[in-house]
N, CA, C and O of each residue as an XYZ file, in Angstrom:
732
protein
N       0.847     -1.177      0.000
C       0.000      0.000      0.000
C       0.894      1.241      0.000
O       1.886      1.459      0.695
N       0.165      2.215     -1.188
C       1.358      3.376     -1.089
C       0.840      4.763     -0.378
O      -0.018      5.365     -1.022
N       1.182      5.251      0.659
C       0.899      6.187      0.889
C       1.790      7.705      1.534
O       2.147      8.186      2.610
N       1.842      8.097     -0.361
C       2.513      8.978     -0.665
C       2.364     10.305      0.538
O       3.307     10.901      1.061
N       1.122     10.502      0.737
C       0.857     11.857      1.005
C       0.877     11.597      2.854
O       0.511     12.577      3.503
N       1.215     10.556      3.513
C       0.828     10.616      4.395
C       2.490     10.612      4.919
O       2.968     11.203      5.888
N       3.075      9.856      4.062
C       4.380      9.955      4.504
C       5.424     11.136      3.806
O       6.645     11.296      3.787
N       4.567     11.665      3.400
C       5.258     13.405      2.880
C       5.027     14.481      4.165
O       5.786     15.417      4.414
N       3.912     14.165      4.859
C       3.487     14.989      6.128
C       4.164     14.385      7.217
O       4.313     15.035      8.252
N       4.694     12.957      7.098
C       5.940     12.757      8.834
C       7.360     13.423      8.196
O       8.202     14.155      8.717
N       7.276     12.976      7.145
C       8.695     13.726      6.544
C       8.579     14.917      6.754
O       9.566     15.321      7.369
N       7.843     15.712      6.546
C       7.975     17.440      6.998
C       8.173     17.233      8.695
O       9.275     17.558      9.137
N       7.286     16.776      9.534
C       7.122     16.442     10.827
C       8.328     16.503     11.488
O       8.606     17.311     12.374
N       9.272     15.360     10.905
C      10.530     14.823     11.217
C      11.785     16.040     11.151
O      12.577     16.371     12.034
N      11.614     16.598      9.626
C      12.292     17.718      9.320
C      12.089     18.593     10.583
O      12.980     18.967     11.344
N      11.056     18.797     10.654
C      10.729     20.358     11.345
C      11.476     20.280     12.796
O      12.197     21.141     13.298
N      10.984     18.605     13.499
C      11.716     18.470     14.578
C      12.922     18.519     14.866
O      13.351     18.893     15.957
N      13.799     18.034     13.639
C      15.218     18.021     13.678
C      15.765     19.345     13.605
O      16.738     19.558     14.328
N      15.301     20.371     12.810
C      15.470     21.196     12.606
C      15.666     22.594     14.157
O      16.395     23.527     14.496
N      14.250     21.715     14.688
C      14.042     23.046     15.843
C      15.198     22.115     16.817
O      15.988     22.696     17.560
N      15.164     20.676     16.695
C      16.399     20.183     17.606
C      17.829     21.115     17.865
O      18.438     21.540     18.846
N      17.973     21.161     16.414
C      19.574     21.264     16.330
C      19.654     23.097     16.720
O      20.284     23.805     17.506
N      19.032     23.213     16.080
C      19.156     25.085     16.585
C      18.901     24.771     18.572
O      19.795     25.160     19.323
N      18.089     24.320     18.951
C      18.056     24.318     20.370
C      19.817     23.966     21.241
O      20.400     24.440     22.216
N      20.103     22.957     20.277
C      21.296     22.606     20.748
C      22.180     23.351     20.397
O      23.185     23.236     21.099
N      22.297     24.527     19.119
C      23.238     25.554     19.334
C      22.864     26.874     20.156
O      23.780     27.584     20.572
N      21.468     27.226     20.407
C      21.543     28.306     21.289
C      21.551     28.041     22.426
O      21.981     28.990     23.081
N      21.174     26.858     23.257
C      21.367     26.469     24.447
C      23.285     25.850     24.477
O      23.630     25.114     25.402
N      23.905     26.102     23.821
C      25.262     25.871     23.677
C      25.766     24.519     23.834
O      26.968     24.255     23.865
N      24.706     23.551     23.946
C      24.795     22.092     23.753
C      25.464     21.176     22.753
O      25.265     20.004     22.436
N      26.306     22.082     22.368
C      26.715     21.141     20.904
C      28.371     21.412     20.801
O      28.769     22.007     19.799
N      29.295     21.010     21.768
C      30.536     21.599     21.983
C      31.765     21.033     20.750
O      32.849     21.587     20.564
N      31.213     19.703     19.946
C      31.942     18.854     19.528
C      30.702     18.908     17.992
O      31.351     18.573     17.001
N      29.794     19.098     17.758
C      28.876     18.987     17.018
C      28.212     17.542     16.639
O      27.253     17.705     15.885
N      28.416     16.425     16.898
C      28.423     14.576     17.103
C      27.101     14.792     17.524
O      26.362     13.939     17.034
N      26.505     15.605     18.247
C      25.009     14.985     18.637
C      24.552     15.966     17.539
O      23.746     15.416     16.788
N      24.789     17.125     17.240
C      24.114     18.010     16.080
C      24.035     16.985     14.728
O      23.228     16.772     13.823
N      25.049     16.602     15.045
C      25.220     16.482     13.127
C      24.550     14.368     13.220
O      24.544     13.653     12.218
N      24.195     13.984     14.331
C      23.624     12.478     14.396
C      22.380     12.671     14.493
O      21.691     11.734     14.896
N      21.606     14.248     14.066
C      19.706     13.777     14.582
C      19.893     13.349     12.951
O      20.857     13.656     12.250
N      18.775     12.598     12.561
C      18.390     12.026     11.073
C      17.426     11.275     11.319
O      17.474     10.536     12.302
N      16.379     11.295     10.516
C      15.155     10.577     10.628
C      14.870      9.198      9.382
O      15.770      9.048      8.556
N      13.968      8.506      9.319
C      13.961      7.394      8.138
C      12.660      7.177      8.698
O      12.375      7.216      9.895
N      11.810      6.919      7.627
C      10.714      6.213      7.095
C      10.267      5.159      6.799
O      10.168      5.010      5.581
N       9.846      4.087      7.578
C      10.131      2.756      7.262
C       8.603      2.039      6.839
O       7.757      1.783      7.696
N       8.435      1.802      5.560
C       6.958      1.277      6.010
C       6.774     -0.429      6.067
O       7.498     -1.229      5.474
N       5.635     -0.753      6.924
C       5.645     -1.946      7.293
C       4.416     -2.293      6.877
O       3.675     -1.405      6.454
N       3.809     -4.165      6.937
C       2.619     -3.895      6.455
C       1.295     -3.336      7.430
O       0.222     -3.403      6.830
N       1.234     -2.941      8.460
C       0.357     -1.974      9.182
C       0.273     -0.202      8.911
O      -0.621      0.551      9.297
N       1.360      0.104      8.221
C       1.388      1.691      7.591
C       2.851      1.853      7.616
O       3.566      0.997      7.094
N       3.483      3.195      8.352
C       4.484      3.422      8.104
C       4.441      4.006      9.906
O       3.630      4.447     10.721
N       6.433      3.515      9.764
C       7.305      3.816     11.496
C       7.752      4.887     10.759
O       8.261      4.819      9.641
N       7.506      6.095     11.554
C       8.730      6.877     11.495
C       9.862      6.956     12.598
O       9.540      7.353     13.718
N      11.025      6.639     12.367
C      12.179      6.823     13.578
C      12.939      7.814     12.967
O      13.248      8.025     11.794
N      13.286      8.650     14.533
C      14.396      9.509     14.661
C      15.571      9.040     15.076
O      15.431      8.040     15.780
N      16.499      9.319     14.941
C      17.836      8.657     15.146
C      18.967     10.220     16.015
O      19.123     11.387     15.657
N      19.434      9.544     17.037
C      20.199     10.523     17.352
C      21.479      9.502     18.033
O      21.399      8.275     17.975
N      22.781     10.305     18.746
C      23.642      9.537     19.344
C      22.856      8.883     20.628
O      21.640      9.004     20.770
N      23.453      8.383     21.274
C      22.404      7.280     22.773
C      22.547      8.715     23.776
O      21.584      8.906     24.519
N      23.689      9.731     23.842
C      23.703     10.432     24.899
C      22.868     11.269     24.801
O      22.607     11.738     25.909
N      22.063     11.886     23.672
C      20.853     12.548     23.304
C      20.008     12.508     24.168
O      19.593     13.481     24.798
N      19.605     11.182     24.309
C      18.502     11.420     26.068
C      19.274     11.784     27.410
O      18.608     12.017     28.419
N      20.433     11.830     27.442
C      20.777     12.543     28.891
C      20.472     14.157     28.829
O      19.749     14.888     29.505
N      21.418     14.402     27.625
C      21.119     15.962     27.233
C      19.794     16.211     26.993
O      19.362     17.013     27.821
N      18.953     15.845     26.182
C      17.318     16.417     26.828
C      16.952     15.909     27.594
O      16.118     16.736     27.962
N      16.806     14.725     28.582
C      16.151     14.733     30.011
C      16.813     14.587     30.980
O      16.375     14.045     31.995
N      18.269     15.141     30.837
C      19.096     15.257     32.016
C      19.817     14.720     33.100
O      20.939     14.542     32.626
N      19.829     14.465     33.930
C      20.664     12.848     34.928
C      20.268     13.375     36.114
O      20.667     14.521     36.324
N      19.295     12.637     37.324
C      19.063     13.032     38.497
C      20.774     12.696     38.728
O      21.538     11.979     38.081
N      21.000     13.591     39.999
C      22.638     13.409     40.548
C      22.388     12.147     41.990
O      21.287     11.829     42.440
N      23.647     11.655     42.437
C      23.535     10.533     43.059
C      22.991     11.515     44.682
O      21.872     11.302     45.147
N      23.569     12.122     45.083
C      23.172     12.978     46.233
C      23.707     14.598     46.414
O      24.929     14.695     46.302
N      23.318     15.289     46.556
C      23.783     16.483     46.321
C      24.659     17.125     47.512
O      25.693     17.793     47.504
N      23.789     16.630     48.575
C      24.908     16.712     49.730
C      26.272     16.636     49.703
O      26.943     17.451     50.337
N      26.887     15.571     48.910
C      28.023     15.516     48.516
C      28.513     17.020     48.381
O      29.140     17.436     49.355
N      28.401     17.542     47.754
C      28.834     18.958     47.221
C      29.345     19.639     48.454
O      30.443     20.100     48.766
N      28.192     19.549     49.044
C      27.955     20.798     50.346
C      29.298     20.050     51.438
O      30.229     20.744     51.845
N      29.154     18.496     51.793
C      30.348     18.101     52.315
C      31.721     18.649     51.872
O      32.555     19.356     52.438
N      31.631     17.866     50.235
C      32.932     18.417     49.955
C      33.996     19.689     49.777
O      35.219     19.783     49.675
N      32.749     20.717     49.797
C      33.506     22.193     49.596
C      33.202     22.686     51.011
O      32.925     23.882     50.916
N      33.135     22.277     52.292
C      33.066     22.734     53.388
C      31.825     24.308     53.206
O      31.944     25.510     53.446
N      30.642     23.375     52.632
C      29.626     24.334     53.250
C      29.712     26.057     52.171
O      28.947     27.021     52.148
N      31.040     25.757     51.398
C      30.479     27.214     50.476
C      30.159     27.300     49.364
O      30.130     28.341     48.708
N      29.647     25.348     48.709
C      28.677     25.867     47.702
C      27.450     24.387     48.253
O      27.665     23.191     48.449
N      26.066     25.319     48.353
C      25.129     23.969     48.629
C      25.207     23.518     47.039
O      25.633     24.116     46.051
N      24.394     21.725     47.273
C      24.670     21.353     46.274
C      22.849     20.977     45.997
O      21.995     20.562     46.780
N      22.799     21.261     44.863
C      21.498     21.046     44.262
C      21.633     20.011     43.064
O      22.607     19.763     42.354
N      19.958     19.327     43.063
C      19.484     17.995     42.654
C      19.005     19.164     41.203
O      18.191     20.063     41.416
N      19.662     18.963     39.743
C      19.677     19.598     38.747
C      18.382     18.876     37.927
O      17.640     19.646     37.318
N      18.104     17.529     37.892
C      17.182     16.686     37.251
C      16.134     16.138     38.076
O      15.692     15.338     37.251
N      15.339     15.962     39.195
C      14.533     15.798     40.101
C      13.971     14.833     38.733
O      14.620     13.804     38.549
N      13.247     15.003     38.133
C      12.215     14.381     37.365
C      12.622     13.200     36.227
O      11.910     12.397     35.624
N      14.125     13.454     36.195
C      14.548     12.584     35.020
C      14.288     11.365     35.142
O      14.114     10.919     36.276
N      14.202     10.581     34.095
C      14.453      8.863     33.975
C      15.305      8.636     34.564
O      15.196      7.712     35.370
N      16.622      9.387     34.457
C      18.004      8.419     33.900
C      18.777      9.350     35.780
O      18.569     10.382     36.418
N      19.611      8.187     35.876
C      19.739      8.502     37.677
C      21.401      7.975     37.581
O      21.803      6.973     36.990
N      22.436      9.239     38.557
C      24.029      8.225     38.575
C      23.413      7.313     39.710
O      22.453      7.751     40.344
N      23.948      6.005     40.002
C      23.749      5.204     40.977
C      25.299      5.317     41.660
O      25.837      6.196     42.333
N      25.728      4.070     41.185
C      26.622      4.286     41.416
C      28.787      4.664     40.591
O      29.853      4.934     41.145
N      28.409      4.473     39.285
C      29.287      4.824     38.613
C      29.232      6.331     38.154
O      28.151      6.856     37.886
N      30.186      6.873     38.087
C      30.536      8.233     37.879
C      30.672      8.566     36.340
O      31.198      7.756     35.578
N      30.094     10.001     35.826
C      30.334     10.074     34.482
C      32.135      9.742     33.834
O      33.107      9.997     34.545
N      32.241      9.295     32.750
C      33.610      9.474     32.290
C      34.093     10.538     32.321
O      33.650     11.545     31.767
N      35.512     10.407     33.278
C      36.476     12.118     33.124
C      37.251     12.261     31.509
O      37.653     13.286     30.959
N      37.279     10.950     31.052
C      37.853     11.404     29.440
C      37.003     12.726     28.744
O      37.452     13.737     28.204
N      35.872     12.379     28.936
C      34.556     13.365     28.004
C      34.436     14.638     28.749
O      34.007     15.592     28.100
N      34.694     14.803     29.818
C      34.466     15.793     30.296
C      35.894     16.331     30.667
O      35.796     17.390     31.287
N      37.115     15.947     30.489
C      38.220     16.469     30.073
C      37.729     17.296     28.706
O      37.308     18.439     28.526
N      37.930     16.416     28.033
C      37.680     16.484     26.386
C      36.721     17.864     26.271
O      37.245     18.730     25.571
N      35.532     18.188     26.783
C      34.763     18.924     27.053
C      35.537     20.130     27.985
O      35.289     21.293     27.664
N      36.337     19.924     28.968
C      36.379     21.498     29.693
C      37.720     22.278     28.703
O      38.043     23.463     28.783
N      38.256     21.381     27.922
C      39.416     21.866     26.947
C      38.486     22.594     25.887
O      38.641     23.783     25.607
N      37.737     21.980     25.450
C      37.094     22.691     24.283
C      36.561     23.990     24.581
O      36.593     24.921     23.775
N      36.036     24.063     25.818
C      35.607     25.403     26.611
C      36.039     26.259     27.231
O      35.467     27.160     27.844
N      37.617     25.906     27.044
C      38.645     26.743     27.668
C      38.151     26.982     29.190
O      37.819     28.124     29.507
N      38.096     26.012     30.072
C      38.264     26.149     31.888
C      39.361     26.150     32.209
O      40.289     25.487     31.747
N      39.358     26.862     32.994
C      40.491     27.022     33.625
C      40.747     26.902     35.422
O      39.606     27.015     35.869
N      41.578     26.751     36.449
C      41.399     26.812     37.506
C      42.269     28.003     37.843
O      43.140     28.534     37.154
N      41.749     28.367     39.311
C      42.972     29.529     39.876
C      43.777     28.625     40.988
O      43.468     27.697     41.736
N      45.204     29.521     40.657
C      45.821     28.741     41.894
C      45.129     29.856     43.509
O      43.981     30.269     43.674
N      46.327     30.038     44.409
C      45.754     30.516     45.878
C      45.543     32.190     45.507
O      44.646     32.834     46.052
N      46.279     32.670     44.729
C      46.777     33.574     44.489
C      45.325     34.429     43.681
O      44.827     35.528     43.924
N      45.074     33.694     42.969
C      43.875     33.920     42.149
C      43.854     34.110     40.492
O      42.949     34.437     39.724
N      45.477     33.704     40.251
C      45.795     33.943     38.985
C      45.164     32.239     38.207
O      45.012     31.124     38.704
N      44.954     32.754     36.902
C      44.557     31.154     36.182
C      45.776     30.805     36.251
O      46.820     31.456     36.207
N      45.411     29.014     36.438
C      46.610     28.361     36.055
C      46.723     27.539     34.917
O      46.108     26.480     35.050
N      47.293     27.674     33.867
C      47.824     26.659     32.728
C      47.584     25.162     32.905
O      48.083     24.411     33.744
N      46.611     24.861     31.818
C      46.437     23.457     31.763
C      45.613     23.043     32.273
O      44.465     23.454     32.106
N      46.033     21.782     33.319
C      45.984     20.891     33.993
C      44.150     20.210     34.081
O      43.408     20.104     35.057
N      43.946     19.893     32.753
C      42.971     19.559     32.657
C      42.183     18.415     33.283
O      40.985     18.227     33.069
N      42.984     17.633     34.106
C      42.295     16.171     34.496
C      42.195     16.670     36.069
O      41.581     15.917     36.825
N      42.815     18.015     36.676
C      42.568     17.910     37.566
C      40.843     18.724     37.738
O      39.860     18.455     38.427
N      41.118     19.672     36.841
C      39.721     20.008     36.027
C      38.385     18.916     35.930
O      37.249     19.037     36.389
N      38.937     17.934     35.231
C      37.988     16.954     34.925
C      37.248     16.316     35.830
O      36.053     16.023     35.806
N      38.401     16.055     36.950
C      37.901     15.493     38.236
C      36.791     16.043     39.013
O      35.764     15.445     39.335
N      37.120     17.276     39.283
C      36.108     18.132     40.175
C      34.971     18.253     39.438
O      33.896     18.158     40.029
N      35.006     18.537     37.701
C      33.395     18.463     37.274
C      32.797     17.372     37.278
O      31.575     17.480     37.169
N      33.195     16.350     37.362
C      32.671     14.400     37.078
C      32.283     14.470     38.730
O      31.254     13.847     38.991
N      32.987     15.175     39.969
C      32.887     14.941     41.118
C      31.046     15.587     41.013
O      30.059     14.860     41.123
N      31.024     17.100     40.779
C      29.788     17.758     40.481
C      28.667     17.208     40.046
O      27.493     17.148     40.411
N      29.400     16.777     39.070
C      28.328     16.173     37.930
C      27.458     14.817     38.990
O      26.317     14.645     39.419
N      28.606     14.173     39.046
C      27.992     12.761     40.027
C      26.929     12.980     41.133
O      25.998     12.245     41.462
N      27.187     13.789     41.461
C      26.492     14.394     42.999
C      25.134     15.122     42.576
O      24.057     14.549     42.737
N      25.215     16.284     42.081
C      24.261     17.175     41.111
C      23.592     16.547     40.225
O      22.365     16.643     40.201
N      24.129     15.952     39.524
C      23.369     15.485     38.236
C      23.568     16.462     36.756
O      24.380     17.385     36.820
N      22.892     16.256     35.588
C      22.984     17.030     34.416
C      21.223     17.720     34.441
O      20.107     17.211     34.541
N      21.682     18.927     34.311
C      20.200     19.639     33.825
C      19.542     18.935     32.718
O      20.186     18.702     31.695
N      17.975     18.478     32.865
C      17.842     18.803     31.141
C      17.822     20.577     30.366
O      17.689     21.731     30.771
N      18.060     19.810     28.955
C      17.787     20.496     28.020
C      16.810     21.121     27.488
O      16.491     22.260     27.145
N      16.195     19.485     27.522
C      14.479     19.518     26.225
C      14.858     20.003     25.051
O      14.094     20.851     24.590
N      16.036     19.669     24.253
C      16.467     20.076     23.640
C      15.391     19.396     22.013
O      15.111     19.903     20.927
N      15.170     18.415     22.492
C      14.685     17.604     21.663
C      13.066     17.365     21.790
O      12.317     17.457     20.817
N      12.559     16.996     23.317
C      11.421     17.144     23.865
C      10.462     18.504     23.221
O       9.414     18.250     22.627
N      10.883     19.802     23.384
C       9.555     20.677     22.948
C       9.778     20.299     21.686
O       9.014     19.365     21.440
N      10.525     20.591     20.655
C       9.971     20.613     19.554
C       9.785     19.430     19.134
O      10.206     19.504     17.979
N       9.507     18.593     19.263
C       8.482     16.963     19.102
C       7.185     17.310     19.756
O       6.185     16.960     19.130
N       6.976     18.016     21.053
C       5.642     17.938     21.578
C       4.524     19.131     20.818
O       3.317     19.108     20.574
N       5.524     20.052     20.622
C       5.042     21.358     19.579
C       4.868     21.125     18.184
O       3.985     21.699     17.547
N       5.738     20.237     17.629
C       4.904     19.505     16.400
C       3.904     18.770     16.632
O       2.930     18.901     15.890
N       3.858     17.766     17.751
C       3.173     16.693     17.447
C       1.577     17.063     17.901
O       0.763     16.140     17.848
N       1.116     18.424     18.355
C       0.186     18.874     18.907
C      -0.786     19.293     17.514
O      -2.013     19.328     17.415
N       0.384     19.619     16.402
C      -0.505     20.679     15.259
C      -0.216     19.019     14.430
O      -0.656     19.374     13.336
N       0.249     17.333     14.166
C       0.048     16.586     13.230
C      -1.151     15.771     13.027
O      -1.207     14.970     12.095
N      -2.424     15.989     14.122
C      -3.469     14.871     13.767
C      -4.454     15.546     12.985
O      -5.370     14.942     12.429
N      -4.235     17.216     12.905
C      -5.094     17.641     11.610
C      -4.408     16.888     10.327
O      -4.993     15.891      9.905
N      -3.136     17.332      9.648
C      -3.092     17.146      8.410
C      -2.624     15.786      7.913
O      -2.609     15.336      6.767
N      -2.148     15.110      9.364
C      -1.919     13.533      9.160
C      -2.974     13.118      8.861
O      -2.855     12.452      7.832
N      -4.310     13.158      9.328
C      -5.291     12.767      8.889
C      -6.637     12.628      7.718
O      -7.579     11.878      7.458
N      -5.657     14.578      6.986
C      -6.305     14.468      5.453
C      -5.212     13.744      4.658
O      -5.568     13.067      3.694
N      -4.034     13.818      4.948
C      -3.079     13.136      4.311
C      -3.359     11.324      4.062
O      -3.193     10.722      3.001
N      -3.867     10.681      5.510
C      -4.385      9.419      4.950
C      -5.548      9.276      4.235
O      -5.567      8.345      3.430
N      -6.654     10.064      4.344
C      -7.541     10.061      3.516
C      -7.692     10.237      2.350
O      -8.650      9.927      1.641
N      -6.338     10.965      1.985
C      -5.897     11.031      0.523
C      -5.991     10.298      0.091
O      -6.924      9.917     -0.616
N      -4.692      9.638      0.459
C      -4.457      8.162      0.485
C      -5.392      6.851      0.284
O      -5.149      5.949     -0.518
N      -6.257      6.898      0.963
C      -7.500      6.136      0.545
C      -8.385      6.601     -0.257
O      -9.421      6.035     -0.604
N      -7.982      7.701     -0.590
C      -8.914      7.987     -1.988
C      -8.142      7.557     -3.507
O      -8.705      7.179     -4.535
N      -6.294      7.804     -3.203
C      -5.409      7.820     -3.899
C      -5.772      6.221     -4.126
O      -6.152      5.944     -5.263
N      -5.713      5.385     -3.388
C      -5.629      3.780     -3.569
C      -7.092      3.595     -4.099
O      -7.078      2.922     -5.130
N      -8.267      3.957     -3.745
C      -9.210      3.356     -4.333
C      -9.524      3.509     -5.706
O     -10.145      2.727     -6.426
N      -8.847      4.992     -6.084
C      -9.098      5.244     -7.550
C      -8.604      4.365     -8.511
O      -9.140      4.017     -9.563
N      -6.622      3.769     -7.652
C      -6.179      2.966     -8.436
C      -6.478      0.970     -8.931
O      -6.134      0.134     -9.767
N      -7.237      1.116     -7.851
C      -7.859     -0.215     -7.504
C      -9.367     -0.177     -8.548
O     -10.140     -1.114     -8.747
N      -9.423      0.874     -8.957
C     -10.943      0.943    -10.132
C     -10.678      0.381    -11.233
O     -11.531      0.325    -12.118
């Protein structure tokens, strides 16, 4: 069964989402390496019940839009003796640290690209020393958690609010398109 017009309206759908994706992920500054920008892509698959549409992104895509509850936040507040409290960044997320800690490779990799820096006592930056860098944000991160984004979330829910009007003249097309050819 062909249905041209119905799968011309997820294809716009898909577009539109990817589209408002990737801009979300450059103005929310989410895109330090561009690997999750340049991995949204969608495909059309039809089966014999109609047609799947899937989006495709990297797997870390759902941390960055729904964020990482942190393992305890207290941590924070222990570890810096009380002068920064530590706050729960994802309360609502799926996705939770238990007990393994994010990778310090990526978030090395990440505070270089962003140029961090630390101060020594003095208050001057100090050169380099990125893993000691790495450590203290993976320490953060673990404890805190990752904000979401919704980088991906609104604009899927903001499309998908305006697709059961024209998805639905689009199949009717469609069944008008097939019955004519079936005459």
């Amino acid at each position: 069964m062909q249905l041209k017009e119905t799968e011309e309206i997820l294809n716009k759908f898909a577009k539109y989402v990817i589209q408002q994706a990737r801009t979300n992920l450059t103005k929310k500054k989410k895109s330090a390496t561009g690997d999750l920008y340049k991995s949204l892509k969608h495909k059309i698959v039809p089966t014999p019940e109609g047609l799947n549409l899937i989006i495709y992104m990297n797997e870390y895509g759902d941390f960055v839009d729904q964020g990482v509850k942190g393992k305890d936040p207290s941590i924070i507040t222990k570890w810096t003796n009380n002068r920064l409290a530590g706050k729960q960044k994802a309360p609502n997320s799926p996705f939770s640290f238990k007990n393994k800690k994010p990778p310090r490779g990526f978030i090395k990799k990440w505070a270089k690209q962003r140029n961090f820096r630390l101060r020594d006592k003095k208050g001057k930056f100090v050169k380099g020393n990125y893993n000691a860098i790495a450590y203290v944000l993976q320490k953060f991160i673990f404890a805190q958690g990752i904000k979401p984004s919704f980088f991906f979330t609104k604009p899927f829910k903001q499309a998908f609010k305006r697709l059961p009007g024209g998805l639905g003249e689009a199949f009717k097309q469609d069944i008008i398109n097939i019955t004519i050819e079936t005459l």
